[in-house]
C-alpha positions as a Markdown table, in Angstrom:
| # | Residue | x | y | z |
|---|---|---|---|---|
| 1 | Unk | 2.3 | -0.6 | -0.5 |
| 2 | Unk | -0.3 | -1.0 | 2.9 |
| 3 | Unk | -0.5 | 5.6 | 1.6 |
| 4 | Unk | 0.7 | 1.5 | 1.3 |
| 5 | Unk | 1.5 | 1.8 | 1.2 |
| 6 | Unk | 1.1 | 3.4 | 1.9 |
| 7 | Unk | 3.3 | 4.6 | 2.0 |
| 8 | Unk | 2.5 | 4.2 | -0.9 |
| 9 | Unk | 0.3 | 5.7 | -4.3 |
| 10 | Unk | 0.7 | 5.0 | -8.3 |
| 11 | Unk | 3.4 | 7.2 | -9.1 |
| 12 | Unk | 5.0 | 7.4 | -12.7 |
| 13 | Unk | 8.8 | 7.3 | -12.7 |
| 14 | Unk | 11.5 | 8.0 | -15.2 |
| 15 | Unk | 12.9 | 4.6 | -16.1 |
| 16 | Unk | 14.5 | 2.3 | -15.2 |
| 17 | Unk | 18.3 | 3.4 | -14.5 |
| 18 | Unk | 17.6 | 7.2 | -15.7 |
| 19 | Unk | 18.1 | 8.7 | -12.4 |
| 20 | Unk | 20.6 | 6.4 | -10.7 |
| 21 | Unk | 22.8 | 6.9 | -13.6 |
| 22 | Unk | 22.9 | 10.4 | -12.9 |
| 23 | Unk | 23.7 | 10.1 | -9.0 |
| 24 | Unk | 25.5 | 6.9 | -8.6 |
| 25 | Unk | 27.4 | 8.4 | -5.3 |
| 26 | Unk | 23.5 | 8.2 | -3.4 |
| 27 | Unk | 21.8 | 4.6 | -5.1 |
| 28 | Unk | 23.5 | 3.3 | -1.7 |
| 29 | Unk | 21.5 | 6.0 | 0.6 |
| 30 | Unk | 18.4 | 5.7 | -1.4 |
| 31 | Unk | 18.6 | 1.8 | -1.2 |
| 32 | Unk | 19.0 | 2.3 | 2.8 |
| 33 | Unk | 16.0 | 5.0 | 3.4 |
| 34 | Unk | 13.8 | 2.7 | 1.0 |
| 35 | Unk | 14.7 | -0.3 | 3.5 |
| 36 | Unk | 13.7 | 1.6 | 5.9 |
| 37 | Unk | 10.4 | 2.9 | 4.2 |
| 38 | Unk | 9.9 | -0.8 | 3.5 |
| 39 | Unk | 10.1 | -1.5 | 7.6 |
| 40 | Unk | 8.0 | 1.4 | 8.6 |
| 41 | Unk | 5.7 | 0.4 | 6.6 |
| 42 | Unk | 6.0 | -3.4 | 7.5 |
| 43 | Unk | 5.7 | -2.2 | 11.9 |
| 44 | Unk | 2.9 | 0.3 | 11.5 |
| 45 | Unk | 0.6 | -2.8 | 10.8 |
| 46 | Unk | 1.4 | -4.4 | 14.0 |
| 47 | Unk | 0.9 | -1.1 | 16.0 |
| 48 | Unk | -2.5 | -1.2 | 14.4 |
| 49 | Unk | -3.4 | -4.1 | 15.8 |
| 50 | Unk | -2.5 | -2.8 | 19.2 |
| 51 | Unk | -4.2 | 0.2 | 18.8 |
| 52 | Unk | -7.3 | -1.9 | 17.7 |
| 53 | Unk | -6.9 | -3.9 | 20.7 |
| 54 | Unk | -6.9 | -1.5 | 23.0 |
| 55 | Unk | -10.3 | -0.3 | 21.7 |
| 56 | Unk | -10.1 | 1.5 | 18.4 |
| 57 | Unk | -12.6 | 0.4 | 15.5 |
| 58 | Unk | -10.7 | -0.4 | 12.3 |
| 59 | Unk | -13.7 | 2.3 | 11.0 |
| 60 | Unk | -12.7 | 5.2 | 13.5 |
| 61 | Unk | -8.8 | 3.9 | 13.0 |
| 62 | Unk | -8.9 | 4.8 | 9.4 |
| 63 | Unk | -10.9 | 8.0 | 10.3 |
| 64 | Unk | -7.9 | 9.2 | 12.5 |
| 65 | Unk | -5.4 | 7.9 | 9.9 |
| 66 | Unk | -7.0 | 9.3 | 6.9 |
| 67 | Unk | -7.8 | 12.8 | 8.8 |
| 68 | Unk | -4.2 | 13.3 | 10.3 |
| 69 | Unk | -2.2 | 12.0 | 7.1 |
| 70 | Unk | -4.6 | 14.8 | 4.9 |
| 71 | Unk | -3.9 | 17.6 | 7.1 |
| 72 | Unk | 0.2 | 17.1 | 7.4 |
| 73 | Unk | 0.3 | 16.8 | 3.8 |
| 74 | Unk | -2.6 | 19.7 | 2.7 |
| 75 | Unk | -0.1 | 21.8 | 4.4 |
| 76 | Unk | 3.2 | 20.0 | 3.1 |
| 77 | Unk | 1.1 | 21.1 | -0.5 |
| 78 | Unk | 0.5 | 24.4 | 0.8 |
| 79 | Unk | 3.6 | 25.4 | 1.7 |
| 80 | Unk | 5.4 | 24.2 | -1.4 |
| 81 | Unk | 2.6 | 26.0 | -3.3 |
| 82 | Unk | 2.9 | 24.1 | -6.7 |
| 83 | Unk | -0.2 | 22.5 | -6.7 |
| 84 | Unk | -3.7 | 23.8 | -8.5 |
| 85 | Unk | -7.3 | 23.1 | -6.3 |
| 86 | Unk | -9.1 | 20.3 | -8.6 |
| 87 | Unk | -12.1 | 20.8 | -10.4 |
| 88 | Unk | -14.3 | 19.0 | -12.5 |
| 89 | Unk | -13.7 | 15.4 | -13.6 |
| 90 | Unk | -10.2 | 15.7 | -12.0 |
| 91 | Unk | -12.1 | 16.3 | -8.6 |
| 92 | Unk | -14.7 | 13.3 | -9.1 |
| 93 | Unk | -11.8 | 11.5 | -9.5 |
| 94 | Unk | -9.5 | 12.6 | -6.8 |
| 95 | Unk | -13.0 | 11.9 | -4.7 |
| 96 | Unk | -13.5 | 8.1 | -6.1 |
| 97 | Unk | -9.4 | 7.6 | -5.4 |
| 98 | Unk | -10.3 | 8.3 | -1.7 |
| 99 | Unk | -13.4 | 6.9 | -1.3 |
| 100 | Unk | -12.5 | 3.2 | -3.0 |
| 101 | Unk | -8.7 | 3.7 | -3.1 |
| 102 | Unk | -7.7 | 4.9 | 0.3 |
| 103 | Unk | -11.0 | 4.7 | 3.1 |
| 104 | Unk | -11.7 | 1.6 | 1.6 |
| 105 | Unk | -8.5 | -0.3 | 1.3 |
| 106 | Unk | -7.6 | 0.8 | 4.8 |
| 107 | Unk | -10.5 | -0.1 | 6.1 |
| 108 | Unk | -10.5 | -3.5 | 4.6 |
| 109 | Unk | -6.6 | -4.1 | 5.8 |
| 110 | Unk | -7.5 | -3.2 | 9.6 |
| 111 | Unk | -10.4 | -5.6 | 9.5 |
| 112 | Unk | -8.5 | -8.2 | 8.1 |
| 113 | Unk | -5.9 | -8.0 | 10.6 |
| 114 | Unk | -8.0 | -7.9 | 13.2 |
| 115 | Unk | -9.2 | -11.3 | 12.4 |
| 116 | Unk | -6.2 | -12.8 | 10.5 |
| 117 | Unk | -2.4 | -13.1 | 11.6 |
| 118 | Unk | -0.6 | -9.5 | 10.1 |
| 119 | Unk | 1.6 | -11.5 | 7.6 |
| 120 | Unk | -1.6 | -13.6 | 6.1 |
| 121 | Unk | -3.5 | -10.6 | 5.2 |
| 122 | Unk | -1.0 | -8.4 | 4.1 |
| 123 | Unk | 0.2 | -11.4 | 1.7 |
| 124 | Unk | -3.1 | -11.6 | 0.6 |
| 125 | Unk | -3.6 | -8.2 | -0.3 |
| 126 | Unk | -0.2 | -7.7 | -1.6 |
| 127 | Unk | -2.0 | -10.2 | -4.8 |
| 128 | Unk | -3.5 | -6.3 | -6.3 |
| 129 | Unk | -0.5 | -6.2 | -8.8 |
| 130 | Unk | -1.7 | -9.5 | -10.1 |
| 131 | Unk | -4.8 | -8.0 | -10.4 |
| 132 | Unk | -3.8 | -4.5 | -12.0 |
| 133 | Unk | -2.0 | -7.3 | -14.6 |
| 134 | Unk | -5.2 | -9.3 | -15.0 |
| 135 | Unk | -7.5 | -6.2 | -16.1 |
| 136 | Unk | -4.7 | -4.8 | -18.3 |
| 137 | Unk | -4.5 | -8.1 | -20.6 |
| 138 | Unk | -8.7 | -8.4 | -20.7 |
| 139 | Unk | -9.9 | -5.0 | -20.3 |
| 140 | Unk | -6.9 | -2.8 | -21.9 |
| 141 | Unk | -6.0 | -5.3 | -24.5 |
| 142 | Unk | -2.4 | -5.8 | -23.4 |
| 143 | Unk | 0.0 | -8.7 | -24.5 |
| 144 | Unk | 1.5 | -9.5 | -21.4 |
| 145 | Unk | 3.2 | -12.9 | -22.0 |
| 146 | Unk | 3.7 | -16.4 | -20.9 |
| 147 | Unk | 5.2 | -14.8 | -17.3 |
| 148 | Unk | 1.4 | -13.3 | -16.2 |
| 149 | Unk | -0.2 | -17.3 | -16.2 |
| 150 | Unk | 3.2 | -18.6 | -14.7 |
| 151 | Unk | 2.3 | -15.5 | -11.9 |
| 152 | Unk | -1.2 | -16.2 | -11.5 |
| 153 | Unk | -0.3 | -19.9 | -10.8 |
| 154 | Unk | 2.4 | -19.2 | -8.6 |
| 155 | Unk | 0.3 | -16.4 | -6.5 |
| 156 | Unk | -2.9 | -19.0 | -6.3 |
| 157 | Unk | -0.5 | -22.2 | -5.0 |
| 158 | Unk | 0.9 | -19.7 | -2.7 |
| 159 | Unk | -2.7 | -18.3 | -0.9 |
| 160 | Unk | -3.7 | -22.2 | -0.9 |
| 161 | Unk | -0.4 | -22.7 | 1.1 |
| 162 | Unk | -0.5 | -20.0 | 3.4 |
| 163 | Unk | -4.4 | -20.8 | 3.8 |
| 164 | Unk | -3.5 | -23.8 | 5.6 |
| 165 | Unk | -4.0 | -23.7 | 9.5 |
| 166 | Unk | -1.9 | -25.0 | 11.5 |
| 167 | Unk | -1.4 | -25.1 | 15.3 |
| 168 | Unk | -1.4 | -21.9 | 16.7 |
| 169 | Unk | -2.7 | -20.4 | 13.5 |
| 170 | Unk | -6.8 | -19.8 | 13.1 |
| 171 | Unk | -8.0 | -18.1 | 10.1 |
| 172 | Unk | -11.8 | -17.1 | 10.2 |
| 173 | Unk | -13.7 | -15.8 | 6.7 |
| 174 | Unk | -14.4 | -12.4 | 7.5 |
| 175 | Unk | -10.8 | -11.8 | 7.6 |
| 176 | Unk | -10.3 | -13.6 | 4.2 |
| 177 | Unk | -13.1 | -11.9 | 2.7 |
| 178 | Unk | -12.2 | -8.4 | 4.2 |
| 179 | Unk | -8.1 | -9.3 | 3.0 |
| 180 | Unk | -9.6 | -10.3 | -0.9 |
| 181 | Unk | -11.6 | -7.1 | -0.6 |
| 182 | Unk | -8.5 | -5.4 | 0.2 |
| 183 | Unk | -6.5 | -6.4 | -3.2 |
| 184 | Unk | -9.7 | -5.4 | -5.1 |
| 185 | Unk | -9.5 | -2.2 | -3.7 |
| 186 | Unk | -6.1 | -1.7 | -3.7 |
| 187 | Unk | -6.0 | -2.6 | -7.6 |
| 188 | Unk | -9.1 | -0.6 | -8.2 |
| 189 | Unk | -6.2 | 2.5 | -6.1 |
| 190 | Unk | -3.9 | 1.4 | -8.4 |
| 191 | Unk | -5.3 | 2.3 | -11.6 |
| 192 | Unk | -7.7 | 5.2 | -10.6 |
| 193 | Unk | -4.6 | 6.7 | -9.4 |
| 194 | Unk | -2.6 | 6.9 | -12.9 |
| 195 | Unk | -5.5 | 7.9 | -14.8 |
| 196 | Unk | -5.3 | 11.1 | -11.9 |
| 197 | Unk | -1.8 | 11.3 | -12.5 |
| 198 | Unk | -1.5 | 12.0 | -16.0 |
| 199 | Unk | -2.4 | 16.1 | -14.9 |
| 200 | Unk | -1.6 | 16.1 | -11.2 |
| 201 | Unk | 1.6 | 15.4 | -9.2 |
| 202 | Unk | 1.8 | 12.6 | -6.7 |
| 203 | Unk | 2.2 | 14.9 | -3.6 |
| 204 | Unk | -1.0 | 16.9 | -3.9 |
| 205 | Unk | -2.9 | 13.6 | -5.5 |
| 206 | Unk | -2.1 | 12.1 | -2.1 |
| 207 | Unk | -3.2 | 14.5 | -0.2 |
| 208 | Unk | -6.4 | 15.0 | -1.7 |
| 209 | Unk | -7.2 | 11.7 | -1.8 |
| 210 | Unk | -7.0 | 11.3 | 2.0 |
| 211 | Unk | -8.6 | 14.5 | 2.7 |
| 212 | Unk | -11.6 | 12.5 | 0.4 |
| 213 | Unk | -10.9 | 9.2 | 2.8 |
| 214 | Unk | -11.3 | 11.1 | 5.8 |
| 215 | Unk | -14.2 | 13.4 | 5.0 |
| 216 | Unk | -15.7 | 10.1 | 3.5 |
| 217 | Unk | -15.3 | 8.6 | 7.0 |
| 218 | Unk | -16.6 | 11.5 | 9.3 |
| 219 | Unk | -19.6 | 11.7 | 7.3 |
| 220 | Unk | -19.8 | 7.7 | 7.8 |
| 221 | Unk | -19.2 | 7.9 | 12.0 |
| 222 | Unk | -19.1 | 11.8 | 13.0 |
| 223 | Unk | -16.3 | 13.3 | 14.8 |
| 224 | Unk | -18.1 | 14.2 | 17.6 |
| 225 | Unk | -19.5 | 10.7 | 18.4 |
| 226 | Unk | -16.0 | 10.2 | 19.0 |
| 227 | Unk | -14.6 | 10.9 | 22.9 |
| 228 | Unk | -11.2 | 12.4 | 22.5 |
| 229 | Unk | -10.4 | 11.8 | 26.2 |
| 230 | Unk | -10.4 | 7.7 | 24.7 |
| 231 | Unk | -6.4 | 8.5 | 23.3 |
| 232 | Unk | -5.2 | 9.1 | 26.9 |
| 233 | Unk | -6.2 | 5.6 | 27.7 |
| 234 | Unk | -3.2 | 3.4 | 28.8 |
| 235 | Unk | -2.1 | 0.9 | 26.5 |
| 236 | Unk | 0.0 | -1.8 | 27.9 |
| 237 | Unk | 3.0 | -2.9 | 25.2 |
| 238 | Unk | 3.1 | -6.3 | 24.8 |
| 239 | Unk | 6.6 | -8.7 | 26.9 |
| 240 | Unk | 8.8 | -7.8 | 23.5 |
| 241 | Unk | 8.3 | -4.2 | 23.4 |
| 242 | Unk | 8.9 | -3.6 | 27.7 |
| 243 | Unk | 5.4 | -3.9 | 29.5 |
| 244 | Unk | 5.8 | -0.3 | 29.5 |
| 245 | Unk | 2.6 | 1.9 | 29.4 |
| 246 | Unk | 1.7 | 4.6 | 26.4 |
| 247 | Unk | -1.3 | 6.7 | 26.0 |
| 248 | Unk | -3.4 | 5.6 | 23.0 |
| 249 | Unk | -2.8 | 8.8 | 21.1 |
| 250 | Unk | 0.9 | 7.8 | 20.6 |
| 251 | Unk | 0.0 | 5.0 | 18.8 |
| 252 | Unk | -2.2 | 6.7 | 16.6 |
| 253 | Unk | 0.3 | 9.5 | 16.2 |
| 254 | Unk | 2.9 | 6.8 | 15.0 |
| 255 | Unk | 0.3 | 5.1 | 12.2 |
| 256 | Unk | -0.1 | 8.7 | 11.0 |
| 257 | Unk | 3.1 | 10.1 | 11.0 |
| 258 | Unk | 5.7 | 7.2 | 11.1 |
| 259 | Unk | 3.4 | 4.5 | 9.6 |
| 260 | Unk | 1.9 | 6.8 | 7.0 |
| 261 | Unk | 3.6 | 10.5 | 5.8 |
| 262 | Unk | 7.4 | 9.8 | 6.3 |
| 263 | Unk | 7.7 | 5.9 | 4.8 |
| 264 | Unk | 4.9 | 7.8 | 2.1 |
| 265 | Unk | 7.4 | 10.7 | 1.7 |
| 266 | Unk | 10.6 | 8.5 | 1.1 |
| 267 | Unk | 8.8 | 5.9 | -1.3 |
| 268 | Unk | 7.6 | 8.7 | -3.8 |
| 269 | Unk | 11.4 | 10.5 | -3.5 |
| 270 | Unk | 13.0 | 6.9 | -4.2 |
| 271 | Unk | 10.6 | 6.4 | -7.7 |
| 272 | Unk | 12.3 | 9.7 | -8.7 |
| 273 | Unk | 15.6 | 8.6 | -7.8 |
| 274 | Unk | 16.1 | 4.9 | -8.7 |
| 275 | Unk | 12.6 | 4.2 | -10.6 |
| 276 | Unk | 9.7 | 2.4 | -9.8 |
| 277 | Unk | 10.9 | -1.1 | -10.9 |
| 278 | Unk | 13.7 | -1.0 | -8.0 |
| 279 | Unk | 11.4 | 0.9 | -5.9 |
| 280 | Unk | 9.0 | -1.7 | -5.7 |
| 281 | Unk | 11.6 | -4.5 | -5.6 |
| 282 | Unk | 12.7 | -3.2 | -2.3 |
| 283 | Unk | 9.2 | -2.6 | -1.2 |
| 284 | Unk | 8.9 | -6.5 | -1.0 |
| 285 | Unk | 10.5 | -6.9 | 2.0 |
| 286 | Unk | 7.5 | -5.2 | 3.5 |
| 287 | Unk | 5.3 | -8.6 | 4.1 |
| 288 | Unk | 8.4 | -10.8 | 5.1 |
| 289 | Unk | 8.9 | -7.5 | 7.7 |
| 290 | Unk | 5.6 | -7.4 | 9.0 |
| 291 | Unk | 5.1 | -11.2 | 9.6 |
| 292 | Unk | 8.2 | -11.3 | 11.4 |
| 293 | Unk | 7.1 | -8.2 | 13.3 |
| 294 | Unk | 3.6 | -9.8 | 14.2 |
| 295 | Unk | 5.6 | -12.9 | 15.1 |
| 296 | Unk | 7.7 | -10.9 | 17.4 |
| 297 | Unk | 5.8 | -8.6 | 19.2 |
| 298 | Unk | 2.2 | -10.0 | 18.8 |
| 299 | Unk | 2.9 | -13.9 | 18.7 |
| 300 | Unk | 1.8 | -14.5 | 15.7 |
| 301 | Unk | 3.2 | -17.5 | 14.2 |
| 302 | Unk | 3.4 | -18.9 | 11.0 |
| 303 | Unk | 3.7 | -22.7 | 9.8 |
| 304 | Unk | 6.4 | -24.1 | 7.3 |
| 305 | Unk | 4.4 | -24.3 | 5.5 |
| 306 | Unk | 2.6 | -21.0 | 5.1 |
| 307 | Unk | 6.1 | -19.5 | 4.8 |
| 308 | Unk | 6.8 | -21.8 | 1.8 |
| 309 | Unk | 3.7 | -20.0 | 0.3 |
| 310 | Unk | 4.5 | -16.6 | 1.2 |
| 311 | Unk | 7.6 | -17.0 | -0.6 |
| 312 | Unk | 5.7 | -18.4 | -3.5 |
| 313 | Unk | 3.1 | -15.5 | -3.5 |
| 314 | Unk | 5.6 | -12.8 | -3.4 |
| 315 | Unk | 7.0 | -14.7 | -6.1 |
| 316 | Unk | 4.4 | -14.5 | -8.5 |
| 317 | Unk | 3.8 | -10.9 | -8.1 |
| 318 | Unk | 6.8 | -10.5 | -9.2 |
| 319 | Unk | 6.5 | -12.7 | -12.4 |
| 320 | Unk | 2.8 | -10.4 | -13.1 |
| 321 | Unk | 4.9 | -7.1 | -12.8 |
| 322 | Unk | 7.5 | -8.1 | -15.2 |
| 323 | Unk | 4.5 | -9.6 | -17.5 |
| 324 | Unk | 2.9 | -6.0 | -17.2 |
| 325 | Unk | 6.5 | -3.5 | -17.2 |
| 326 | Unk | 7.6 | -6.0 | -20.6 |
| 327 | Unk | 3.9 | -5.6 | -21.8 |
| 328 | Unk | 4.0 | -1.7 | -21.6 |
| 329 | Unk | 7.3 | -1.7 | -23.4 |
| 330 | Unk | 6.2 | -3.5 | -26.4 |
| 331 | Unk | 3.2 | -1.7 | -26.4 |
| 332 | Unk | 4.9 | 1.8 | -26.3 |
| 333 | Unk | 7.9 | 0.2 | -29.4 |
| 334 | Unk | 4.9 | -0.5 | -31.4 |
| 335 | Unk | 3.3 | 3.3 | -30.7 |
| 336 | Unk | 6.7 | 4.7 | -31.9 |
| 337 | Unk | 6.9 | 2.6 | -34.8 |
| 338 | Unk | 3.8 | 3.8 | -35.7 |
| 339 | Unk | 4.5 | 7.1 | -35.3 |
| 340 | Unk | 2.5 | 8.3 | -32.0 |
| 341 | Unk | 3.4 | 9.5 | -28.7 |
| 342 | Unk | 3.8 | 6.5 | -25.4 |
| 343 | Unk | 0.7 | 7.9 | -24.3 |
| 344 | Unk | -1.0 | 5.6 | -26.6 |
| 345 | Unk | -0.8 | 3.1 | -24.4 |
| 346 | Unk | -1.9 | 2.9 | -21.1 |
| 347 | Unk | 0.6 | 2.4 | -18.1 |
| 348 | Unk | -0.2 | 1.7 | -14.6 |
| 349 | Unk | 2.7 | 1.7 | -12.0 |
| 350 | Unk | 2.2 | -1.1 | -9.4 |
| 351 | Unk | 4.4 | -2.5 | -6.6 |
| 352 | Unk | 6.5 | 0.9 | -6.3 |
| 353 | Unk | 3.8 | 2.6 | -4.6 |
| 354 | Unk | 1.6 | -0.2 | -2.8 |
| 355 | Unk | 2.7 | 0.5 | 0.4 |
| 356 | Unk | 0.0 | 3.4 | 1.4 |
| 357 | Unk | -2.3 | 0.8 | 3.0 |
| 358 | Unk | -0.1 | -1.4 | 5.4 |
């Protein structure tokens, strides 16, 4: 996803094929940085954890996130100078997409995995395409197919499988509640996000949208309740990473810059490139990453069982994205046929950007 993030951000792309067709010589580069988006991504949830661990609220956490992320890429804006200041409704809604879209699906994913095992909650969460599918067939009017109910009923057999506990594996509500709450909002990111992008590029939406988050936040919990001197704390690494000793502030640094700006940065260059559809097919290797991250570093283990369902969640996302992408199309043949623009029918981008959160 999760600027999953998260990375990533709903980001329109030409389609499918358009751009590799012209660059075939870099699909194999693009493929490779977008694997490694994908694993940023998938690591900067588990270095979360720690830094939650080691003291940080998942409230102050996203604070930090949202604050650093805003300014690195306010300037990144500024320097490239192609972006207007919003106003009016586009400002209310740049201000809702960082209030419910970002602080709040942050926030959500940090308190679920501080009470759930990494993989769990990010499979959970990961459901918000489903979602974005769900409210396009009963609130837009969209024919979506056979392939959305097959989805739902794959996603919902996959959550009851992973929901099973198992030795060594405790699941506790507030982290399922906090993870459900986390789709919502993610969805609710989702689809704010392409209404915003019909008049404003993805870059400067970003940003804006985490400056929102993070003024949201230090309105929530001032800044200067917050002690500074708390990032020099020591933070012992867990056995797989060395037992060695870093300063708090380097994992923080690392969830804004490597787990938020860079994977963020190569996600929306790779919808350009090789479209969103293949964009967000390689971006589902960020759950299977991060559970076998957790499981490394952190311990966190997962039954046969809940694997089984992981698979079979992941599975049916992808069943309710080709539902809504084979949905839009027909939608946009009939606008043509009847003699009007695409823009007729609504479209909202999905897994290509959903990695903003994680």
């Amino acid at each position: 996803m999760t600027l999953a993030d998260p990375a990533p951000t709903a980001v329109p792309g030409p389609p499918e094929g358009t751009v590799s067709a012209r660059r075939p010589a870099r699909s194999g580069t693009w493929v490779a940085l977008l694997v490694g988006a994908s694993l940023l991504f998938a690591v900067n949830g588990t270095v979360a954890k720690l830094a939650m661990q080691a003291g940080l609220s998942p409230s102050r956490l996203v604070e930090l996130r949202s604050l650093g992320s805003a300014v690195v890429l306010l300037l990144a804006v500024g320097v490239a100078a192609r972006s207007r200041l919003p106003r009016g409704r586009e400002l209310v809604g740049l201000a809702l997409l960082g209030f419910a879209g970002v602080a709040m699906v942050q926030w959500l994913y940090f308190v679920a995995i501080s009470h759930l095992p990494v993989g769990v909650a990010l499979l959970i969460e990961y459901t918000a395409p489903l979602l974005v599918a769900l409210w396009a067939r009963f609130v837009l009017g969209e024919q979506l197919g056979a392939r959305l109910w097959w989805g739902l009923l794959a996603c919902l057999s996959g959550l009851a499988l992973v929901a099973q506990v198992g030795p060594g594996v405790r699941l506790d509500a507030v982290g399922l509640v906090a993870a459900a709450g986390a789709a919502v909002s993610l969805a609710a990111y989702y689809l704010l996000g392409a209404r915003v992008l019909r008049h404003r590029d993805a870059v400067s939406t970003q940003a804006w949208s985490m400056a929102f988050a993070a003024a949201f936040w230090m309105v929530a919990q001032p800044l200067w309740q917050f002690d500074p001197a708390v990032l020099a704390d020591d933070v012992v690494l867990p056995p797989a990473l060395g037992t060695v000793h870093v300063p708090l502030g380097l994992l923080v640094a690392w969830i804004v810059v490597l787990g938020t700006v860079v994977p963020y940065a190569v996600v929306l260059a790779g919808v350009a490139r090789l479209g969103p559809a293949r964009t967000g097919l390689i971006g589902m290797l960020e759950p299977v990453a991060a559970a076998a991250t957790a499981w490394v570093v952190l311990g966190e283990s997962m039954t046969a069982l809940q694997l089984v369902g992981g698979v079979v969640v992941l599975a049916g996302v992808l069943l309710a994205e080709a539902a809504r992408q084979s949905g839009t199309r027909r939608g946009r043949r009939t606008s043509h046929s009847l003699g009007t623009t695409s823009s007729a029918t609504p479209t909202t981008p999905t897994t290509a950007t959903s990695r903003s959160h994680s």
